[in-house]
PAZATOR-62347 format. One record per residue (C-alpha): residue in one letter; chain; x, y, z. Coordinates in pm, whole numbers. Each point is the difference from the previous one (the first is absolute). Last residue first. Layout:
<nodes>
NODE residu chaine   east  north     up
NODE      A      A      X      Y      Z
...
</nodes>
This chain:
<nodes>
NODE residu chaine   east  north     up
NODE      X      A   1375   -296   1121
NODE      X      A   -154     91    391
NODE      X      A    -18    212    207
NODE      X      A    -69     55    376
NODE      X      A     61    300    183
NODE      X      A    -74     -4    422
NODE      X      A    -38    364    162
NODE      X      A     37     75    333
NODE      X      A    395    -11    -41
NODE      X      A    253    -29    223
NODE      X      A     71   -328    114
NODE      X      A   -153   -161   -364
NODE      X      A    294    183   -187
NODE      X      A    312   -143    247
NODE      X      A   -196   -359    -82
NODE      X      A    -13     58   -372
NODE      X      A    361    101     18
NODE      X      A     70   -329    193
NODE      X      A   -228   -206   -261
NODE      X      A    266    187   -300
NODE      X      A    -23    112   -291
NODE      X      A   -232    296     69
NODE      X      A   -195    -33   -352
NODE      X      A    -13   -252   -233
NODE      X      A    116   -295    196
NODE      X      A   -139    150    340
NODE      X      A   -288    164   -137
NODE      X      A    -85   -251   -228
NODE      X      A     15   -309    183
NODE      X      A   -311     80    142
NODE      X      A   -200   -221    293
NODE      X      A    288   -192     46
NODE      X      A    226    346     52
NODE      X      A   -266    136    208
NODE      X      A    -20   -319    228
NODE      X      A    401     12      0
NODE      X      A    -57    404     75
NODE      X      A   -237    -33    296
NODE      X      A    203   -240    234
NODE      X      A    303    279   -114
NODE      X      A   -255    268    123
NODE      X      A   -110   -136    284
NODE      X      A    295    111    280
NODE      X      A     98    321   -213
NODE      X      A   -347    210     21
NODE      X      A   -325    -70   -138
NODE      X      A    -63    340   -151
NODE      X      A   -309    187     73
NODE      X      A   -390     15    -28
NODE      X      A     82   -228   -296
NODE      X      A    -85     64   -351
NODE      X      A     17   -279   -283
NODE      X      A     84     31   -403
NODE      X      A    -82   -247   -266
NODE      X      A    140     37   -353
NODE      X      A      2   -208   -306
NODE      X      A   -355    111   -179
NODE      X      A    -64    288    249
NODE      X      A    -58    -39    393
NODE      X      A    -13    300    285
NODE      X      A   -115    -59    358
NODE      X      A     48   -388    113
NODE      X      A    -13     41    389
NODE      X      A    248    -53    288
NODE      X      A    -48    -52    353
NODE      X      A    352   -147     84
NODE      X      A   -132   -348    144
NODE      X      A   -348    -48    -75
NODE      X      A     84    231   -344
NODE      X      A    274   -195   -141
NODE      X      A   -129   -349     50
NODE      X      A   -376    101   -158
NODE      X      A    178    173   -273
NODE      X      A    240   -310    -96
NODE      X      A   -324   -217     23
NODE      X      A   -205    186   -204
NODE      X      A    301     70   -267
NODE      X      A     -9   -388     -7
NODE      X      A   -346    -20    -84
NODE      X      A      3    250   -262
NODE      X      A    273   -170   -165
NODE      X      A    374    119     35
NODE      X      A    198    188   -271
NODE      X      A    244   -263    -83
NODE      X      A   -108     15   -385
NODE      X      A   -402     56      8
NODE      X      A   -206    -64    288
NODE      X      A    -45    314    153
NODE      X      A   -257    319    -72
NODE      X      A   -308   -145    165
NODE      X      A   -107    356    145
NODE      X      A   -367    -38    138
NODE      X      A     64   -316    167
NODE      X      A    385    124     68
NODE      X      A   -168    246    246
NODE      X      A    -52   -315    221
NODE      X      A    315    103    149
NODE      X      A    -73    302    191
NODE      X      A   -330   -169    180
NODE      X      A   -354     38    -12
NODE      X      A     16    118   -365
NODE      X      A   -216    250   -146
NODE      X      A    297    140   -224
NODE      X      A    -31    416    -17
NODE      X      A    167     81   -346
NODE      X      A    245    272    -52
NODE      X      A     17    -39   -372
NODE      X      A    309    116   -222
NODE      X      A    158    147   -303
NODE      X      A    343    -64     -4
NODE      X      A    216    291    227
NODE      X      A    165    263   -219
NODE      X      A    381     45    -54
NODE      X      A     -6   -226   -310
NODE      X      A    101   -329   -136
NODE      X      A     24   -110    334
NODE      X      A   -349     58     94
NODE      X      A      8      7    419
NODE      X      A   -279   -190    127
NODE      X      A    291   -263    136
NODE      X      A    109    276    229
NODE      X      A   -170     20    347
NODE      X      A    177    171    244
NODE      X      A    226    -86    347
NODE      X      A    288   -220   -174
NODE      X      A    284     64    223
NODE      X      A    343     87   -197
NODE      X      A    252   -298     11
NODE      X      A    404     76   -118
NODE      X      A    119   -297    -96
NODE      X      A    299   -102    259
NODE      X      A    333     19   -244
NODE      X      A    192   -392    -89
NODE      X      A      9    129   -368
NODE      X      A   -233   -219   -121
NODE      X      A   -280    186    244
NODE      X      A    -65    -86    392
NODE      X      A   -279    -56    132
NODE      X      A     71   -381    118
NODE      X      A   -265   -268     93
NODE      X      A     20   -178   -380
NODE      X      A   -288   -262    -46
NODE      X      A    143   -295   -175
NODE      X      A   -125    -39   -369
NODE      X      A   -262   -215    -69
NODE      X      A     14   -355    -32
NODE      X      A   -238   -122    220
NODE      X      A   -269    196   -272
NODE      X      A   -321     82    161
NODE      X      A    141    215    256
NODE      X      A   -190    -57    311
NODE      X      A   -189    304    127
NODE      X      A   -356    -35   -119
NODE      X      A     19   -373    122
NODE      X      A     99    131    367
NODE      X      A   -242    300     -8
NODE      X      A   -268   -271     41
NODE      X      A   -217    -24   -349
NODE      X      A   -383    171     -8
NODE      X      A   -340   -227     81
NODE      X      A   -235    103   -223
NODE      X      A   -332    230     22
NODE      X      A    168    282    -61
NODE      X      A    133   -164   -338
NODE      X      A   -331   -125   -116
NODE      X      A   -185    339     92
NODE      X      A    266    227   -213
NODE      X      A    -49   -273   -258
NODE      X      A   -337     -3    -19
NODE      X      A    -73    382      4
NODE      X      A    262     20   -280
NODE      X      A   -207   -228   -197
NODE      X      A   -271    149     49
NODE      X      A    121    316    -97
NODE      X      A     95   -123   -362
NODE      X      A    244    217   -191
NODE      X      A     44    291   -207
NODE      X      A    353    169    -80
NODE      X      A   -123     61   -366
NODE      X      A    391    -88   -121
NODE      X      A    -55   -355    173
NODE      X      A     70   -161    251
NODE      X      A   -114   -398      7
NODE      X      A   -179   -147    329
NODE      X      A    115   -217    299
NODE      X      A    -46    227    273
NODE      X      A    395      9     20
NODE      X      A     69    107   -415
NODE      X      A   -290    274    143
NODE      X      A    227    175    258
NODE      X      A    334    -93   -226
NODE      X      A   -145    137   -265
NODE      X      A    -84    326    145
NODE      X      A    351     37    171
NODE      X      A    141      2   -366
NODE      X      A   -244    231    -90
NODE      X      A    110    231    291
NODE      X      A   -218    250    182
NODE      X      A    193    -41    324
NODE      X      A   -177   -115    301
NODE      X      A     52    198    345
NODE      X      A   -161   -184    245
NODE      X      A   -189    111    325
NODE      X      A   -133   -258    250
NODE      X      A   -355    -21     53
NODE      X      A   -204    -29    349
NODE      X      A   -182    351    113
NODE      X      A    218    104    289
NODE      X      A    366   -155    -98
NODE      X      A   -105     87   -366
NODE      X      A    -15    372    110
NODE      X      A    383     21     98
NODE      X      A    106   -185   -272
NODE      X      A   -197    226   -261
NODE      X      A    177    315    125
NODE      X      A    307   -147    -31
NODE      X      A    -85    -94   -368
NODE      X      A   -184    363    -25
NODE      X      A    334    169     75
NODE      X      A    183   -203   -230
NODE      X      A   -193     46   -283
NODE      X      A      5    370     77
NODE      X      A    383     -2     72
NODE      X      A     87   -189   -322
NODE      X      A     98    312   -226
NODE      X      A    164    -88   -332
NODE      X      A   -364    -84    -77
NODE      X      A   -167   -280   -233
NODE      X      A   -373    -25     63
NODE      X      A   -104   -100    340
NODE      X      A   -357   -183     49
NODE      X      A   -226    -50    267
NODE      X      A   -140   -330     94
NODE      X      A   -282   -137    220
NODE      X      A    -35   -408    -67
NODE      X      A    -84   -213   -303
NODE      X      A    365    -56    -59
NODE      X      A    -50   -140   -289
NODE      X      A   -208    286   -108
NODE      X      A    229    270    131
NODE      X      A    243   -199   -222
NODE      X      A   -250     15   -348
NODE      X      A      9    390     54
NODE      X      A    306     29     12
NODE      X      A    103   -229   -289
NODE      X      A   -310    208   -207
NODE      X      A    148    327    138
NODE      X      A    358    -78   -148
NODE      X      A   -138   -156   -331
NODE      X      A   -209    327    -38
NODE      X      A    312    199    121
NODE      X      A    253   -118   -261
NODE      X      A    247   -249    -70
NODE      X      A   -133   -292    292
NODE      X      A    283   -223      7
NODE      X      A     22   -276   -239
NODE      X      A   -173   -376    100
</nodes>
């Protein structure tokens, strides 16, 4: 499926996600400016504590689209329509089931794979130097200087990690299923308390309500690191970088190729 090249194919893919959805969204056209969308997603977390939704931050992304309906077991296509029953179904079935233990989500599927690497240091033997990841980024366009277009959309889940019901994004590649990004979001949220807040087509982001500190974080980087080989083998280079990362940031970045 090709991007959307103009704004009728744009508002028909928006309009066809606030559909999917099916719950109350408000939409944020490309800006170089993210403090109103960010100021109405903390805005949104406070309220969902009171009236029972957790706020996510969807980007309006074709390839995201397919994925959504690709899960629901139905073919995109350049109309972006789809059947809402089926959706319905699905988001039901899936609740409804039991979800994987942490433990299976966090095994490497290959025995082979690559030892873990604990330092953070570079090829030249120098510590990396680690900013703190305390903002949302992944709605970032990098193409351009503007955010993607996106929908702040008010899940009606009961819990953090039954947002995946509405968002099946996973599933493809080493991205992980919906079911298994259910059980990685239950594990991280009892115990650190946080929530899914931003996906696109590859990338998930979570908030915290503040870092984790040095004595979890390494526990938390191998399950990262199994979770997304990406960020470590694409990205930090190293589990002990992810681990310096995860100690001082509220803000979790997942990606993947």
């Amino acid at each position: 499926m090709r991007d959307p090249k103009n704004n009728n194919e744009l508002n028909n893919l928006k309009d066809s996600l606030v559909r999917y959805l099916d719950c109350p969204c408000r939409y944020f056209p490309p800006s170089d400016n993210d403090s109103d969308l960010m100021r109405a997603y903390d805005n949104a977390l406070e309220r969902g504590k009171k009236e029972g939704f957790f706020p996510m931050i969807v980007a309006v992304d074709s390839t995201l689209w397919e994925c959504l309906v690709m899960n629901t077991e139905q073919n995109a296509d350049e109309s972006f329509e789809f059947n809402a029953e089926k959706v319905r179904e699905y988001r039901k079935k899936i609740l409804s089931e039991p979800i994987p233990s942490p433990k299976e989500v966090f095994t490497p599927d290959d025995e082979d794979e690559e030892e873990e690497d604990d330092n953070i240091r570079d090829d030249t033997g120098e510590y990396i130097d680690i900013e703190a990841d305390n903002c949302l980024t992944g709605y970032w366009d990098i193409f351009s200087d503007d955010t993607l277009p996106l929908i702040l959309a008010e899940i009606p889940a009961k819990n953090p990690w039954e947002v995946f019901a509405w968002l099946p994004f996973g599933g493809w590649n080493d991205c992980p299923d919906t079911k298994e990004q259910m059980s990685a979001a239950k594990h991280w949220h009892e115990l650190y308390g946080a929530v899914p807040a931003l996906v696109t087509h590859d990338v998930l982001e979570y908030v915290l309500p503040k870092p984790v500190g040095k004595e979890k974080a390494m526990e938390i980087a191998r399950e990262q690191y199994a979770f997304c080989y990406d960020i470590v083998d694409q990205g930090i280079e190293s589990v002990g970088a992810l681990a310096e990362l995860i100690s001082i940031s509220s803000v979790w970045y997942f990606w993947w190729d």
